[in-house]
Residue, then its C-alpha position, 0 to 999 in steps of 0.5 A: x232299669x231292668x224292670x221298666x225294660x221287661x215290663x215295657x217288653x211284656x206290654x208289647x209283646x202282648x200287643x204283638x201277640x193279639x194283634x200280629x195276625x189281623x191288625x197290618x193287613x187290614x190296616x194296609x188294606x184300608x190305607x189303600x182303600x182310602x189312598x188310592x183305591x179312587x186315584x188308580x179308578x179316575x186314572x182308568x176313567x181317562x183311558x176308557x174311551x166312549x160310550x160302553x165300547x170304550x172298554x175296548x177303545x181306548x182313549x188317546x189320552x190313554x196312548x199318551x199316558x202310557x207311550x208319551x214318546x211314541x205318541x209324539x213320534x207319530x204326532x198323536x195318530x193312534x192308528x199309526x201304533x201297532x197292536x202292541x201297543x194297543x194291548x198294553x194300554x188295554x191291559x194297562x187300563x183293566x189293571x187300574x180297575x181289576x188289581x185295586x178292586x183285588x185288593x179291596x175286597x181282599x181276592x187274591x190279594x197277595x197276587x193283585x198286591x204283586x201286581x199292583x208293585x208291577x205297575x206302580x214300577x212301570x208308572x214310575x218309571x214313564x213319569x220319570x223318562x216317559x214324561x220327562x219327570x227325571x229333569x225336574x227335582x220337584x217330580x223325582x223328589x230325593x229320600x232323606x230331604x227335609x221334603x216329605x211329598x215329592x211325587x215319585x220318591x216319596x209317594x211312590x215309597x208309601x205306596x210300595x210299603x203299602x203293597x209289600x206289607x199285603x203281599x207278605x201277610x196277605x189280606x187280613x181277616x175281612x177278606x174273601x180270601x179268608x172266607x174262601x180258604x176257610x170253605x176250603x179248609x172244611x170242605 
């Protein structure tokens, strides 16, 4: 038995070994890419507003998304929000184009992936109390069920297993960040 331990140990230490430094963050990176990179971008296009302009005009769908409740309040009359939150929504819009392009071209990785945590936190959490998601089960979704895609929950923790894996070891080999500290490095 020893010898089936240690040969089993032995094996996978030597896959470790080889491929510790690239395999989980470029696999991480590409999991992304392929998961979300487009959902985060389509959610983006529904809060530009018209034209080339809309860069800086958001949409109402963009208010709504974002303050559900206040845009209720106000019976769905942006002009009746204050700067605040006007700012948030642009942020809120660049952050779902800008942290995910990050991410995929692996600049600033680490930080766009801490930033994309952020983010993911804050959707959530208006789903759930913002978009009235916290009364519906199927929407909030409970760990350890026999259910496996419950919107929030579920999801959510795949994608945060995701982000937290490229913040703690960064982009991998294919990325500028690489490029960029390797120039660094020798220059």
């Amino acid at each position: 038995m020893n010898t089936l331990v240690t040969l089993h140990d032995s094996v996978f230490d030597q896959v470790e070994s080889k491929t510790e430094s690239w395999l989980i963050p470029t696999l991480a990176r590409f999991t992304f890419a392929a998961t979300l990179l487009i959902y985060f971008w389509k959610s983006g296009l529904t809060k530009l507003g018209d034209g080339l302009l809309g860069l800086f005009s958001p949409s109402l769908n963009a208010y709504a998304q974002i303050f559900p409740k206040a845009m209720e309040a106000v019976g769905y009359d942006t002009s009746q929000l204050g700067l605040f939150h006007t700012l948030v929504v642009l942020a809120g819009t660049y952050a779902e184009f800008i942290l995910p392009l990050l991410i995929v071209i692996g600049f600033a990785t680490r930080l766009a992936a801490l930033g994309m945590i952020g983010f993911v936190v804050v959707q959530s959490l208006t789903d759930l109390y913002g978009h009235g998601g916290i009364a519906h089960a199927e929407t909030l979704g409970a760990w350890f069920d026999k259910v496996p895609d419950a919107v929030v929950l579920d999801q959510r923790l795949f994608w945060m297993t995701i982000l937290i894996t490229i913040v703690i070891k960064g982009a991998g080999p294919l990325s500028l960040d690489r490029i960029l500290g390797r120039q660094a490095a020798s220059g």
